[in-house]
PDB file of N, CA, C and O in Angstrom, chain B, residues numbered from 101:
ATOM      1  N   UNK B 101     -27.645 -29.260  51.719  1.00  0.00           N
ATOM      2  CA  UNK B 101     -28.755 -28.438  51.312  1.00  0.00           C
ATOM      3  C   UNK B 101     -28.227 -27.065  50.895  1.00  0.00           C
ATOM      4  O   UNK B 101     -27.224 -26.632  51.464  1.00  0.00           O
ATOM      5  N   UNK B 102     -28.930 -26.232  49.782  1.00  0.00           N
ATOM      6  CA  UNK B 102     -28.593 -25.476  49.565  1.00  0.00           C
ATOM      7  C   UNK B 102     -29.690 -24.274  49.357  1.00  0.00           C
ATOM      8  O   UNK B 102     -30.866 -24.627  49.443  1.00  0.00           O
ATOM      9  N   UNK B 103     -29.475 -23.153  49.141  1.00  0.00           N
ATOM     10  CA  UNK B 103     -30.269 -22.335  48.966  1.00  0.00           C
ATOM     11  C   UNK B 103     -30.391 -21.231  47.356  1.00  0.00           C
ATOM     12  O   UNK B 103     -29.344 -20.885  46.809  1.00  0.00           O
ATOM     13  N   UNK B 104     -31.531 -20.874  46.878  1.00  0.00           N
ATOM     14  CA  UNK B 104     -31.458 -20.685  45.389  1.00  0.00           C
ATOM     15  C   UNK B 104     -32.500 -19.455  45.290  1.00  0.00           C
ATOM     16  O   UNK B 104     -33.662 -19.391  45.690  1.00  0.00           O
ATOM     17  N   UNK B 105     -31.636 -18.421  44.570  1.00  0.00           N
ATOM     18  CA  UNK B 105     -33.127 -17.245  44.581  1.00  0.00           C
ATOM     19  C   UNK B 105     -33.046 -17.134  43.298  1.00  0.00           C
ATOM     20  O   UNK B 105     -31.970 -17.193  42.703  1.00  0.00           O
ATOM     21  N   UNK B 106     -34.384 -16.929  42.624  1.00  0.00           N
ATOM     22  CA  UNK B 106     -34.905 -16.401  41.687  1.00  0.00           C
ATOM     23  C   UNK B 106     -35.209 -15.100  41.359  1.00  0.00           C
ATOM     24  O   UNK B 106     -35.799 -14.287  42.070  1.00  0.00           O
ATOM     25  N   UNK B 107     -34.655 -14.899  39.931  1.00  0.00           N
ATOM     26  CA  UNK B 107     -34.928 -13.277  39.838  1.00  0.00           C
ATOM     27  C   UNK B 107     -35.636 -12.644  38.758  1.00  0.00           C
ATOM     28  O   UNK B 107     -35.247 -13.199  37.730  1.00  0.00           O
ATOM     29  N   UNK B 108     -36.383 -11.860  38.513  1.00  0.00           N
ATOM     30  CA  UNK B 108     -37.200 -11.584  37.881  1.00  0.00           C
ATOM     31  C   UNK B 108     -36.294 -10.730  36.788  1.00  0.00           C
ATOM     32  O   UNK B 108     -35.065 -10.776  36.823  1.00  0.00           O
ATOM     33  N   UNK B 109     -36.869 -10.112  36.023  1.00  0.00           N
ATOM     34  CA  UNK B 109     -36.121  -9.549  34.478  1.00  0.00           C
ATOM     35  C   UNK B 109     -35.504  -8.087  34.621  1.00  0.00           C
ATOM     36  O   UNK B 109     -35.125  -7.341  33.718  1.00  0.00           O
ATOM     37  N   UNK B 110     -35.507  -7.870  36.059  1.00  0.00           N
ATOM     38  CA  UNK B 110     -35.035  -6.787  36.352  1.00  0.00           C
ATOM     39  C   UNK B 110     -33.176  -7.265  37.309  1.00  0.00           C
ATOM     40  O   UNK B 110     -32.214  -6.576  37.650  1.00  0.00           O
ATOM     41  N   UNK B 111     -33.429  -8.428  37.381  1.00  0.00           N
ATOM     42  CA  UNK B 111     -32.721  -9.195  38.937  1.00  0.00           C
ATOM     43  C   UNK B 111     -32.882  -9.158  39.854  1.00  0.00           C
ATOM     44  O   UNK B 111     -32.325  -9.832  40.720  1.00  0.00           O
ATOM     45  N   UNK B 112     -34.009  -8.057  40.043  1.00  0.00           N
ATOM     46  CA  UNK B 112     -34.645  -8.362  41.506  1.00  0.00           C
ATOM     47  C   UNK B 112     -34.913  -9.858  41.895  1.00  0.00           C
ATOM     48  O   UNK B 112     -35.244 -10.699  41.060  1.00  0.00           O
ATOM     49  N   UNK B 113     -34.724 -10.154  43.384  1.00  0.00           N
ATOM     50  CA  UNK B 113     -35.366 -11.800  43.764  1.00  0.00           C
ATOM     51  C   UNK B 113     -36.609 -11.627  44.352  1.00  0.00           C
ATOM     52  O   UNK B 113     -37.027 -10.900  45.252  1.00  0.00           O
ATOM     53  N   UNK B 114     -37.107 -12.479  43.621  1.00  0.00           N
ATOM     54  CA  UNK B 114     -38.638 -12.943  43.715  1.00  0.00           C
ATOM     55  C   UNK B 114     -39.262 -14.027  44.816  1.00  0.00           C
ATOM     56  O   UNK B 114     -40.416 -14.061  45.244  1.00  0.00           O
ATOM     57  N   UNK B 115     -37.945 -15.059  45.201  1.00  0.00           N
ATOM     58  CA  UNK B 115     -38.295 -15.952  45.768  1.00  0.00           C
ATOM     59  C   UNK B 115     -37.080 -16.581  46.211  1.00  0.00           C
ATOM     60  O   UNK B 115     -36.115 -16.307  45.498  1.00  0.00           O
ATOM     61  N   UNK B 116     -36.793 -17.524  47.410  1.00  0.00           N
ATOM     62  CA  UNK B 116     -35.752 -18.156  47.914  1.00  0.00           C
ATOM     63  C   UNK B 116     -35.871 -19.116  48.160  1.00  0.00           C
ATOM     64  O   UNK B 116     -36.608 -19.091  49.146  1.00  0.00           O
ATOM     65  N   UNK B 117     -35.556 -20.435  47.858  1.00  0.00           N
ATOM     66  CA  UNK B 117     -35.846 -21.667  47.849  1.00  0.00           C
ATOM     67  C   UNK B 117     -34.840 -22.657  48.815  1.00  0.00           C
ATOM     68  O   UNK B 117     -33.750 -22.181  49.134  1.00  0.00           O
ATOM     69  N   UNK B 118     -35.122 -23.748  49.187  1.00  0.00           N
ATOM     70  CA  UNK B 118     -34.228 -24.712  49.583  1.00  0.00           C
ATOM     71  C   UNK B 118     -34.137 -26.122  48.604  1.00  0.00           C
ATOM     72  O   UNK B 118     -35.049 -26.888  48.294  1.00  0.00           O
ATOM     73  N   UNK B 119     -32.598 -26.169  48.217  1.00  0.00           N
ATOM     74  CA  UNK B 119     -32.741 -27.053  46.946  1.00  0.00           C
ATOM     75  C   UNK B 119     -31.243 -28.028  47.111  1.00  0.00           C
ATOM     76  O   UNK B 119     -30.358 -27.753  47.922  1.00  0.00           O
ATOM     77  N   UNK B 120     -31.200 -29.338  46.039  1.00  0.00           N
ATOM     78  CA  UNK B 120     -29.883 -29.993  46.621  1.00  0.00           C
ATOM     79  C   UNK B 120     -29.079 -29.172  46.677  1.00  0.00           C
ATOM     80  O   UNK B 120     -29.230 -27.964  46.500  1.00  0.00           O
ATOM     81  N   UNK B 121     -27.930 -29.873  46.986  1.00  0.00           N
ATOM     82  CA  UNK B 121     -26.114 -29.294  47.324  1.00  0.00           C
ATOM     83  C   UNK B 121     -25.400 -28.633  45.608  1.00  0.00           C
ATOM     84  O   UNK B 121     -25.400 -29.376  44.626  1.00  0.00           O
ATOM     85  N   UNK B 122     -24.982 -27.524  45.555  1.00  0.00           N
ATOM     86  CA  UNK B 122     -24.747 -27.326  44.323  1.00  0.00           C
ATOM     87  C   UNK B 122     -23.715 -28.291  43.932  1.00  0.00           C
ATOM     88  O   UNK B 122     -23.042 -27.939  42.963  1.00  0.00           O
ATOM     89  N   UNK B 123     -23.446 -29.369  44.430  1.00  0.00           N
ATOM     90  CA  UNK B 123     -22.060 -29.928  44.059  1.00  0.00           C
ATOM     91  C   UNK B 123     -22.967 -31.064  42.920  1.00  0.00           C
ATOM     92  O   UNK B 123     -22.230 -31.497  42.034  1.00  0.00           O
ATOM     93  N   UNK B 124     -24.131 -31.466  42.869  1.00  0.00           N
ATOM     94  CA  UNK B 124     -24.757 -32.384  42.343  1.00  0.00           C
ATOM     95  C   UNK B 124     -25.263 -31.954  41.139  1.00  0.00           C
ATOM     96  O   UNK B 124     -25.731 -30.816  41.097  1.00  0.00           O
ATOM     97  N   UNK B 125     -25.264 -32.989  39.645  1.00  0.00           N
ATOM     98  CA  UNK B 125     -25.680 -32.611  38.823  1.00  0.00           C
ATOM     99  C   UNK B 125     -27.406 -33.168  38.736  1.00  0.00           C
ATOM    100  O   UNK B 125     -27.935 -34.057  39.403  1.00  0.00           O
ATOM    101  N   UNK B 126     -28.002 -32.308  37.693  1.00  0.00           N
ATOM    102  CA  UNK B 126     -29.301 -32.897  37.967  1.00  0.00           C
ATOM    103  C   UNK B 126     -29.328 -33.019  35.999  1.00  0.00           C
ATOM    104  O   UNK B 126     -29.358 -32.102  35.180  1.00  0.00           O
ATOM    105  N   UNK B 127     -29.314 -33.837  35.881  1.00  0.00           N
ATOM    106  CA  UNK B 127     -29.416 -34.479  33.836  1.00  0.00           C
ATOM    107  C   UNK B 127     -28.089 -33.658  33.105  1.00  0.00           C
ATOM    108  O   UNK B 127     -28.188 -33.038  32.047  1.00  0.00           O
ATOM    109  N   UNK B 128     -27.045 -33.771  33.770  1.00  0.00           N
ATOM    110  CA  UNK B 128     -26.394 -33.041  33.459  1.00  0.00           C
ATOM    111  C   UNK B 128     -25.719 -31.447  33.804  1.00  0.00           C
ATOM    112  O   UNK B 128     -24.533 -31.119  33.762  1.00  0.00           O
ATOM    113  N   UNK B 129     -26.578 -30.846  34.053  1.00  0.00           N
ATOM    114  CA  UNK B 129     -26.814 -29.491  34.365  1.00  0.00           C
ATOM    115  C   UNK B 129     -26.310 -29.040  35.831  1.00  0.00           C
ATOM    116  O   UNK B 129     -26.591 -29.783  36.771  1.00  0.00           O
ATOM    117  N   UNK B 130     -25.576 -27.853  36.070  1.00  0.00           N
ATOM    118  CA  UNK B 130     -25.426 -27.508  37.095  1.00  0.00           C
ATOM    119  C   UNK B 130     -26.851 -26.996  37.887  1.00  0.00           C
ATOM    120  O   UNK B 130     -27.807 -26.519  37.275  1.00  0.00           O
ATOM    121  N   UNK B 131     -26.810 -27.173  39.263  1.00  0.00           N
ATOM    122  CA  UNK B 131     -28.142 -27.314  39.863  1.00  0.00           C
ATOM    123  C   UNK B 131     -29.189 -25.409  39.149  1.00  0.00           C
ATOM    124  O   UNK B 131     -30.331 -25.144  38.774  1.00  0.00           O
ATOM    125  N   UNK B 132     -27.740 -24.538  39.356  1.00  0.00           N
ATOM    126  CA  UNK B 132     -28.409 -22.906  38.923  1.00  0.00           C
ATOM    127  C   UNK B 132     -29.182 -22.854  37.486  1.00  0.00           C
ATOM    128  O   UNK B 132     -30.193 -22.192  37.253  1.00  0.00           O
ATOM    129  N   UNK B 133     -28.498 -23.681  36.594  1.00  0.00           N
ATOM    130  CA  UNK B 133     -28.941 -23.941  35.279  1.00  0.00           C
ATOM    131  C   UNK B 133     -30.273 -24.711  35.570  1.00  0.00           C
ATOM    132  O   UNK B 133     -31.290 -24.059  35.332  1.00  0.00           O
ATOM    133  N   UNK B 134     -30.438 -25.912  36.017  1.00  0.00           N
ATOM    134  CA  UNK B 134     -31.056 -26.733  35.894  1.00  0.00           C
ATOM    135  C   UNK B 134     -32.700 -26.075  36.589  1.00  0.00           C
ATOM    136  O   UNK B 134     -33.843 -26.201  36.149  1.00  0.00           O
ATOM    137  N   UNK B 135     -32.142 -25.317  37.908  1.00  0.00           N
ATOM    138  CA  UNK B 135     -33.732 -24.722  38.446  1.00  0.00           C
ATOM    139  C   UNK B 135     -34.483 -23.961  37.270  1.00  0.00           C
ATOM    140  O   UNK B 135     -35.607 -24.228  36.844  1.00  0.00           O
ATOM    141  N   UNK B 136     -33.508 -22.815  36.772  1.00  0.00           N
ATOM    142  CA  UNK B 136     -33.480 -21.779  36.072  1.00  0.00           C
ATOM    143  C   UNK B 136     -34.540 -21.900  35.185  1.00  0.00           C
ATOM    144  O   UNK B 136     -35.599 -21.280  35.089  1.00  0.00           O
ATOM    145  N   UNK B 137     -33.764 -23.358  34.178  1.00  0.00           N
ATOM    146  CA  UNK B 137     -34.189 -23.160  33.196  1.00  0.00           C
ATOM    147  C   UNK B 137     -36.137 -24.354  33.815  1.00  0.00           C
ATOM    148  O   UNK B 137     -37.155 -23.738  33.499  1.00  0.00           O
ATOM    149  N   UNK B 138     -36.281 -25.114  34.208  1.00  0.00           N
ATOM    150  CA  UNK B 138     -37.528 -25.609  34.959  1.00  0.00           C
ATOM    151  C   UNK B 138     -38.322 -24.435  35.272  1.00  0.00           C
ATOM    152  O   UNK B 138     -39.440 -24.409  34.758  1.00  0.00           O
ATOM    153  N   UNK B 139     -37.970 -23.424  36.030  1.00  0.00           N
ATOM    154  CA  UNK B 139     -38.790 -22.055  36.179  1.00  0.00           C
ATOM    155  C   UNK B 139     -39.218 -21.116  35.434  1.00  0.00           C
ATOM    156  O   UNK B 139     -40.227 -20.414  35.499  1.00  0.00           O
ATOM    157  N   UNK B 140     -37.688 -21.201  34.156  1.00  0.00           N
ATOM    158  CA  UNK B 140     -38.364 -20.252  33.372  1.00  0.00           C
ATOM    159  C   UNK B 140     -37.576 -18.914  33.833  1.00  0.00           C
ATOM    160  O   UNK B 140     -37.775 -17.859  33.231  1.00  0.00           O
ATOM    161  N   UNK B 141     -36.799 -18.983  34.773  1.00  0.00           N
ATOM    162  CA  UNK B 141     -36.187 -17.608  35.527  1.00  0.00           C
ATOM    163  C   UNK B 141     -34.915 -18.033  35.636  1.00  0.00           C
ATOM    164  O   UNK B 141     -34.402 -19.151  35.612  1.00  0.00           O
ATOM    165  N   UNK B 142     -34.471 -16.867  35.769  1.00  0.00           N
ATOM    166  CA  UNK B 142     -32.744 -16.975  36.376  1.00  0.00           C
ATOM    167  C   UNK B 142     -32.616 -17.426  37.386  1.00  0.00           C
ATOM    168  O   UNK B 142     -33.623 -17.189  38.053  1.00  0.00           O
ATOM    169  N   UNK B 143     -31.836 -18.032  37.970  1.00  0.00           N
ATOM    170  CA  UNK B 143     -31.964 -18.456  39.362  1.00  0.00           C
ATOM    171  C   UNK B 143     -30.443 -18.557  39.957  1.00  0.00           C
ATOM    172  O   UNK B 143     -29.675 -19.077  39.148  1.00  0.00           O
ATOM    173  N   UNK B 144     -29.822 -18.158  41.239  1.00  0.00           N
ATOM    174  CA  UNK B 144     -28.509 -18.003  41.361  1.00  0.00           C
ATOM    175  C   UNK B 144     -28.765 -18.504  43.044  1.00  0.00           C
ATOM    176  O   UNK B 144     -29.613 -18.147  43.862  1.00  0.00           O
ATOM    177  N   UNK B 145     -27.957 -19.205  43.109  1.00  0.00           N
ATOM    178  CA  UNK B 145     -27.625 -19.701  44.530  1.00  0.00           C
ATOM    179  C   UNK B 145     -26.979 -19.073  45.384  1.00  0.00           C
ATOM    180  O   UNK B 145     -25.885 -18.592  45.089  1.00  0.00           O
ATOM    181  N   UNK B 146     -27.415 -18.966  46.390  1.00  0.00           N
ATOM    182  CA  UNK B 146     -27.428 -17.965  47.910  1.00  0.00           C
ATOM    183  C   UNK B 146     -27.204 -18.304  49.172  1.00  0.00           C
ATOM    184  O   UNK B 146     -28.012 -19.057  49.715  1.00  0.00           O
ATOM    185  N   UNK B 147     -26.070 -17.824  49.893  1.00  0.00           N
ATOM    186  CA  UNK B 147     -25.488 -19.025  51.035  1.00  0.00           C
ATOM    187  C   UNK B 147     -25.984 -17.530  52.086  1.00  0.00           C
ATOM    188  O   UNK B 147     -26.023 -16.329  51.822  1.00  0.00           O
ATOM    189  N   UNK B 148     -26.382 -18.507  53.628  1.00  0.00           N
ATOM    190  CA  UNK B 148     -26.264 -18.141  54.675  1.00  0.00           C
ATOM    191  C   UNK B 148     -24.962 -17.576  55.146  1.00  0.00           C
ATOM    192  O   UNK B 148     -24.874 -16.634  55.933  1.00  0.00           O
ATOM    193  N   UNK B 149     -23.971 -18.208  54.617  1.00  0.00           N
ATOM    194  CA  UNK B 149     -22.571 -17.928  55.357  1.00  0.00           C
ATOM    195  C   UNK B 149     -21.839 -16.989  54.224  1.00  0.00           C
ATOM    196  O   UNK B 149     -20.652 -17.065  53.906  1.00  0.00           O
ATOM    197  N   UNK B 150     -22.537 -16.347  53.843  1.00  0.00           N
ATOM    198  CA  UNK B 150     -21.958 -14.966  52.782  1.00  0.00           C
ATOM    199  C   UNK B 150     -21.377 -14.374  53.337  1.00  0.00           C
ATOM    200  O   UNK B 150     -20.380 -13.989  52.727  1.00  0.00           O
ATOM    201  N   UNK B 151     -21.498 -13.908  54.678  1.00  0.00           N
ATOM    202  CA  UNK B 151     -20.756 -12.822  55.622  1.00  0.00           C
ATOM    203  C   UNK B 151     -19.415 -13.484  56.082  1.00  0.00           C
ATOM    204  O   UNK B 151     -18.366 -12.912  56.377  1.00  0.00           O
ATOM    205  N   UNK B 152     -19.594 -14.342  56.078  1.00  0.00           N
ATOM    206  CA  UNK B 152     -18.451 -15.551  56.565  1.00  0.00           C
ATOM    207  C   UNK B 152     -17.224 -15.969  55.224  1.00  0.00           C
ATOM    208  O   UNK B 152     -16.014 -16.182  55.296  1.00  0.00           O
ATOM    209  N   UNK B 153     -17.836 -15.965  54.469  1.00  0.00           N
ATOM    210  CA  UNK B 153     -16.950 -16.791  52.974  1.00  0.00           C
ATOM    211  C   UNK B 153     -16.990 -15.736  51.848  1.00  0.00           C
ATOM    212  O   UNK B 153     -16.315 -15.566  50.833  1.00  0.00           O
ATOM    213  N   UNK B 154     -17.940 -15.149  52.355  1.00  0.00           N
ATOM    214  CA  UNK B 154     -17.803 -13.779  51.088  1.00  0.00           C
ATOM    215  C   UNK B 154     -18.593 -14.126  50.130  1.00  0.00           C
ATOM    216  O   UNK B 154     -19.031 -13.212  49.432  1.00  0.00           O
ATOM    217  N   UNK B 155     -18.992 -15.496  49.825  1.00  0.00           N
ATOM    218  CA  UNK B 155     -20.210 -15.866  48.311  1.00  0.00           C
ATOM    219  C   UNK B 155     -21.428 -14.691  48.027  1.00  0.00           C
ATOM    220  O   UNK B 155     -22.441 -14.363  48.644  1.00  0.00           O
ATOM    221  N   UNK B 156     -20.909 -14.330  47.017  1.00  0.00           N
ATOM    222  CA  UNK B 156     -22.152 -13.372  46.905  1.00  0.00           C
ATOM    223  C   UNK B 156     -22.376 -12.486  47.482  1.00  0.00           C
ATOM    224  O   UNK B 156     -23.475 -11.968  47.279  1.00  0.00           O
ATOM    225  N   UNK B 157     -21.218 -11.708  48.743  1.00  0.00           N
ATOM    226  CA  UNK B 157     -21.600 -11.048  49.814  1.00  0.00           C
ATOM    227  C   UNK B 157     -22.660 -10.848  50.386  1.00  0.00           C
ATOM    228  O   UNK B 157     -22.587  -9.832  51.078  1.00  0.00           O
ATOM    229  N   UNK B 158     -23.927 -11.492  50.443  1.00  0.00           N
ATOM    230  CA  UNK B 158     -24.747 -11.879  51.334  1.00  0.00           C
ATOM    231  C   UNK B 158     -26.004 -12.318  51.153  1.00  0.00           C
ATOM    232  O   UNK B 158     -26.582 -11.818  50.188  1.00  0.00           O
ATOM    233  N   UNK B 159     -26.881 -13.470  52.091  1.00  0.00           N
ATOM    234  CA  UNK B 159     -27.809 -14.431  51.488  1.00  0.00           C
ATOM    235  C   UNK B 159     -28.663 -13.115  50.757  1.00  0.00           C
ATOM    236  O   UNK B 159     -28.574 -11.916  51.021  1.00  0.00           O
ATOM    237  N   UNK B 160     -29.547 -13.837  49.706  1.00  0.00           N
ATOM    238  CA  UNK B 160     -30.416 -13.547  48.989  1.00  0.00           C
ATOM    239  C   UNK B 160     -31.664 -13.042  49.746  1.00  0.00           C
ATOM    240  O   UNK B 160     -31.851 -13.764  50.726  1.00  0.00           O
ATOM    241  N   UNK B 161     -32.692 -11.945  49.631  1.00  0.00           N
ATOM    242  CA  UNK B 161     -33.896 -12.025  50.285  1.00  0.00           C
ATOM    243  C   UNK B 161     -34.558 -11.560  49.281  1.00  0.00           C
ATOM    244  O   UNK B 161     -33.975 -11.128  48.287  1.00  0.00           O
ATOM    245  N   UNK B 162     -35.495 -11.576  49.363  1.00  0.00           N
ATOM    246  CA  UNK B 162     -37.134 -10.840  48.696  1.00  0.00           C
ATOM    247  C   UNK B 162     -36.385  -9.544  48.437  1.00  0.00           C
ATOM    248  O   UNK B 162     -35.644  -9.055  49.289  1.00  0.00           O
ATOM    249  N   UNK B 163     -36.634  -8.890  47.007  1.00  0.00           N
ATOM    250  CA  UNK B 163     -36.404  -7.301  46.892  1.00  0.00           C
ATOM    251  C   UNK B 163     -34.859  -7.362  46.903  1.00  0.00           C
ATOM    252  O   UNK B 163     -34.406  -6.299  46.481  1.00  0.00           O
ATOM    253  N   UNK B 164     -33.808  -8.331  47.277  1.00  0.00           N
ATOM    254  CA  UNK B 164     -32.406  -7.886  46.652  1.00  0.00           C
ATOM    255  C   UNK B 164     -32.003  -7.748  45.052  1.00  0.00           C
ATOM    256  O   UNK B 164     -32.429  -8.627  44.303  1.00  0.00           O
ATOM    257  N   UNK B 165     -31.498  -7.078  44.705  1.00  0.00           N
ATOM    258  CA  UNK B 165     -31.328  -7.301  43.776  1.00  0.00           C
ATOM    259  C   UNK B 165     -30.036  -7.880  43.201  1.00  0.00           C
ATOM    260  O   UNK B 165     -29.120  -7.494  43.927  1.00  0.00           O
ATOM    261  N   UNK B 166     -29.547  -8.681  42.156  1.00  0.00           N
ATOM    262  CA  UNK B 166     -28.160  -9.322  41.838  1.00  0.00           C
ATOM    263  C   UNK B 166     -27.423  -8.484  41.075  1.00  0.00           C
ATOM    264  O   UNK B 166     -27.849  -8.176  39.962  1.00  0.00           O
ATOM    265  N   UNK B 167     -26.251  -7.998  41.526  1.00  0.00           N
ATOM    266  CA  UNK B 167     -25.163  -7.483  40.201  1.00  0.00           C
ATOM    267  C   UNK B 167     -24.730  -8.254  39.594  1.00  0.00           C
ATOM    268  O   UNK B 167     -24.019  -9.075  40.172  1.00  0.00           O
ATOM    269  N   UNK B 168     -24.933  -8.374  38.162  1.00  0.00           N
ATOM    270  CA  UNK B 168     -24.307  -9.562  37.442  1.00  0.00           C
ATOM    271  C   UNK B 168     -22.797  -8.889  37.050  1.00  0.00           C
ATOM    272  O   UNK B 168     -22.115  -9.515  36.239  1.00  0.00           O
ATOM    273  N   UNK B 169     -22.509  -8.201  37.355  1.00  0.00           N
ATOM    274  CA  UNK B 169     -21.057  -7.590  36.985  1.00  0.00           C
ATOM    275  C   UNK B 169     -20.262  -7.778  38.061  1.00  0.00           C
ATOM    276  O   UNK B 169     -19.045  -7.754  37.878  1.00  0.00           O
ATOM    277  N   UNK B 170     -20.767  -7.992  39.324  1.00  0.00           N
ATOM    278  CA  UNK B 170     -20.249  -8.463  41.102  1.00  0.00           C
ATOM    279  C   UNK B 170     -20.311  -9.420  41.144  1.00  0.00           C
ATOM    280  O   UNK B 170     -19.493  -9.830  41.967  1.00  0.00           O
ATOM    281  N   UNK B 171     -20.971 -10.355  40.613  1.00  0.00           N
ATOM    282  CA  UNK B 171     -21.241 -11.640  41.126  1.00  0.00           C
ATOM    283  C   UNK B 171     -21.976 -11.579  42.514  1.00  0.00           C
ATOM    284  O   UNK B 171     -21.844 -12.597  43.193  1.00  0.00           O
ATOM    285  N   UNK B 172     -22.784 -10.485  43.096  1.00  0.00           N
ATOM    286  CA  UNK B 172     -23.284 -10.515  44.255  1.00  0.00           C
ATOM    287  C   UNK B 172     -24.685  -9.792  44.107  1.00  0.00           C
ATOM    288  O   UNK B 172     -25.240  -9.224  43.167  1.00  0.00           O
ATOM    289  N   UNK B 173     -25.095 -10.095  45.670  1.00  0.00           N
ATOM    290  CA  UNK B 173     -26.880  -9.596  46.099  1.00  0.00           C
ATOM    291  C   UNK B 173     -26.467  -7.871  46.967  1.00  0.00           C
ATOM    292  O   UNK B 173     -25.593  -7.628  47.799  1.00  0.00           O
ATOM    293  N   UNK B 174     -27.170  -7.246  46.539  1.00  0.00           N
ATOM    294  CA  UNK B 174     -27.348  -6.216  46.919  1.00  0.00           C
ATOM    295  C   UNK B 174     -28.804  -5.917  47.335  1.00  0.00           C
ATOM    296  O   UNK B 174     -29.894  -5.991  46.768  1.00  0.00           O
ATOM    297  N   UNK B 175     -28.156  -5.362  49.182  1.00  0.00           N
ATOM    298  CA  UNK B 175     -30.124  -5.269  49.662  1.00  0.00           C
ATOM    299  C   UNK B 175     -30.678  -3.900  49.271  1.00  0.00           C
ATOM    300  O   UNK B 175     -30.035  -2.907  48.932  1.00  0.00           O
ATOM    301  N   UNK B 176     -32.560  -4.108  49.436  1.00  0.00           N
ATOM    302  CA  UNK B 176     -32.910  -2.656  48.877  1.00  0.00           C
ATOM    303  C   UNK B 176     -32.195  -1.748  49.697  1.00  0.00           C
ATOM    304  O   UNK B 176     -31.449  -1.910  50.663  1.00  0.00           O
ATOM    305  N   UNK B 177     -32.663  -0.608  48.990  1.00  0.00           N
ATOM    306  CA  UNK B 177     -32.389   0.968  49.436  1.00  0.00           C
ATOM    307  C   UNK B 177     -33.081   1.022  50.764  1.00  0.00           C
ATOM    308  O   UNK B 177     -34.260   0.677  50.832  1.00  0.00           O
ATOM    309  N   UNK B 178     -32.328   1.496  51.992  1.00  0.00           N
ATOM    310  CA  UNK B 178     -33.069   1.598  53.064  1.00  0.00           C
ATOM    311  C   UNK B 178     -33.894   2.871  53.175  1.00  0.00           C
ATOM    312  O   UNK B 178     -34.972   2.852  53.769  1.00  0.00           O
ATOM    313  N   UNK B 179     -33.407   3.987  52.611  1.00  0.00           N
ATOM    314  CA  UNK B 179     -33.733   4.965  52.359  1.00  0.00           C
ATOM    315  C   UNK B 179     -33.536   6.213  51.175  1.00  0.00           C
ATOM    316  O   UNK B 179     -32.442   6.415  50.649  1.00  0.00           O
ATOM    317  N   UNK B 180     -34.495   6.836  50.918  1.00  0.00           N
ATOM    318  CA  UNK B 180     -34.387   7.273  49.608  1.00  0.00           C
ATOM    319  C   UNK B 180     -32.876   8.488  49.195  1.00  0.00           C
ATOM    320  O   UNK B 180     -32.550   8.851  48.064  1.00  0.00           O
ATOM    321  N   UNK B 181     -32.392   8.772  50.154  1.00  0.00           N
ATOM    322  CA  UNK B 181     -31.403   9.778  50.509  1.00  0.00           C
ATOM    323  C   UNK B 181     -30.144   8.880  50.168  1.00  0.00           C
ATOM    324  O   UNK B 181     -29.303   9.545  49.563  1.00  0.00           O
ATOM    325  N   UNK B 182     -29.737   7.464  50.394  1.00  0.00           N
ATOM    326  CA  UNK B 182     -28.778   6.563  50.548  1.00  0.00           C
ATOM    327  C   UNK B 182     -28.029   6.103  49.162  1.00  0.00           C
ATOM    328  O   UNK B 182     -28.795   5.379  48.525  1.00  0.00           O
ATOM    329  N   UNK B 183     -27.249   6.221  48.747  1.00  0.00           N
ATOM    330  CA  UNK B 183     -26.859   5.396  47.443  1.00  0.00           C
ATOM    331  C   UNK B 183     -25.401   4.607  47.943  1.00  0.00           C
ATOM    332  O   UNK B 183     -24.626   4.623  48.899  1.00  0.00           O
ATOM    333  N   UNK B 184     -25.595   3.845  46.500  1.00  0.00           N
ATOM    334  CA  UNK B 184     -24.315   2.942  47.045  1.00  0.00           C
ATOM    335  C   UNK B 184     -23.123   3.412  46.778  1.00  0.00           C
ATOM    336  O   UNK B 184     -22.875   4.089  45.780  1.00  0.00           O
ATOM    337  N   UNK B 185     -22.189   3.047  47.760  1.00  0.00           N
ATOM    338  CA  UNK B 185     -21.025   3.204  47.275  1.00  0.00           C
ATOM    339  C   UNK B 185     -19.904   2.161  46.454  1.00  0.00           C
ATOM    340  O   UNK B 185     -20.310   1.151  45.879  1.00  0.00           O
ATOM    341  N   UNK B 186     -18.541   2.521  46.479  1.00  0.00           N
ATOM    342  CA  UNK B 186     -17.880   1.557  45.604  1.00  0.00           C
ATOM    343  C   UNK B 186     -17.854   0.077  46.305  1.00  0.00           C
ATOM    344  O   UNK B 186     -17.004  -0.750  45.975  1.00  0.00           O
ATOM    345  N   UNK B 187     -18.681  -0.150  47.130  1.00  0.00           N
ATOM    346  CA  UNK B 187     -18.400  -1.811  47.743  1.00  0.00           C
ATOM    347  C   UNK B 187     -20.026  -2.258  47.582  1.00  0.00           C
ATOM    348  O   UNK B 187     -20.611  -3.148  48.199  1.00  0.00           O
ATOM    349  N   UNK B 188     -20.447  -1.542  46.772  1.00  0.00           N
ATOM    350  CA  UNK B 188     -22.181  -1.581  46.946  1.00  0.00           C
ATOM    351  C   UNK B 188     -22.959  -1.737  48.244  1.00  0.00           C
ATOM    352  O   UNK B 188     -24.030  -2.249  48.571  1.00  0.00           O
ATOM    353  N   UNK B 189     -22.051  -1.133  48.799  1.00  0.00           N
ATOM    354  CA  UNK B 189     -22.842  -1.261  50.467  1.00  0.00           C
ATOM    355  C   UNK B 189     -23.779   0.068  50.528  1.00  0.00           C
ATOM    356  O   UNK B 189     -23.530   0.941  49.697  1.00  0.00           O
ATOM    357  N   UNK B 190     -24.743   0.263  51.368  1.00  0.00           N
ATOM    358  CA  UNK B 190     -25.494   1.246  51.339  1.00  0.00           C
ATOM    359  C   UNK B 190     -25.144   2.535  52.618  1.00  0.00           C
ATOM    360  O   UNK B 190     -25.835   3.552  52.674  1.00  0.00           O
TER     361      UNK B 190
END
């Protein structure tokens, strides 16, 4: 099982899903392609064990947003004073 967030036109995630194993094709298509394009949205797959393996540096939630230049989820701003630094940590 795997897990899949959707992101809206900003990359914010909109939603987090539970979906097959990314190792499986679905008509061809890798599973990120294949939700994506069914939704209509981007959609990028999101592991629990991010902290552990480093994927994405960490699962997806509501309000993260994706660096497509990181390959990773970045959580909101905890506070308005806070910016990120060079590891996009807050």
């Amino acid at each position: 099982m795997a897990h899949y967030a959707f992101l809206d036109t900003n990359n914010v995630v909109t939603e987090v899903i539970v979906g097959i194993d990314e190792t499986e094709l679905i008509k061809g298509l890798d599973t990120e392609t294949w939700y994506g394009n069914f939704r209509g949205q981007i959609c990028k797959r999101t592991s629990y064990n991010a902290a552990i393996n480093g994927y994405r540096k960490q699962y997806a939630g509501i309000g993260y947003t994706y660096d497509h230049v990181r390959d990773e989820f970045v959580a909101p701003k905890p506070y308005p004073s806070w910016t990120l630094d060079e590891n996009n940590d807050w």
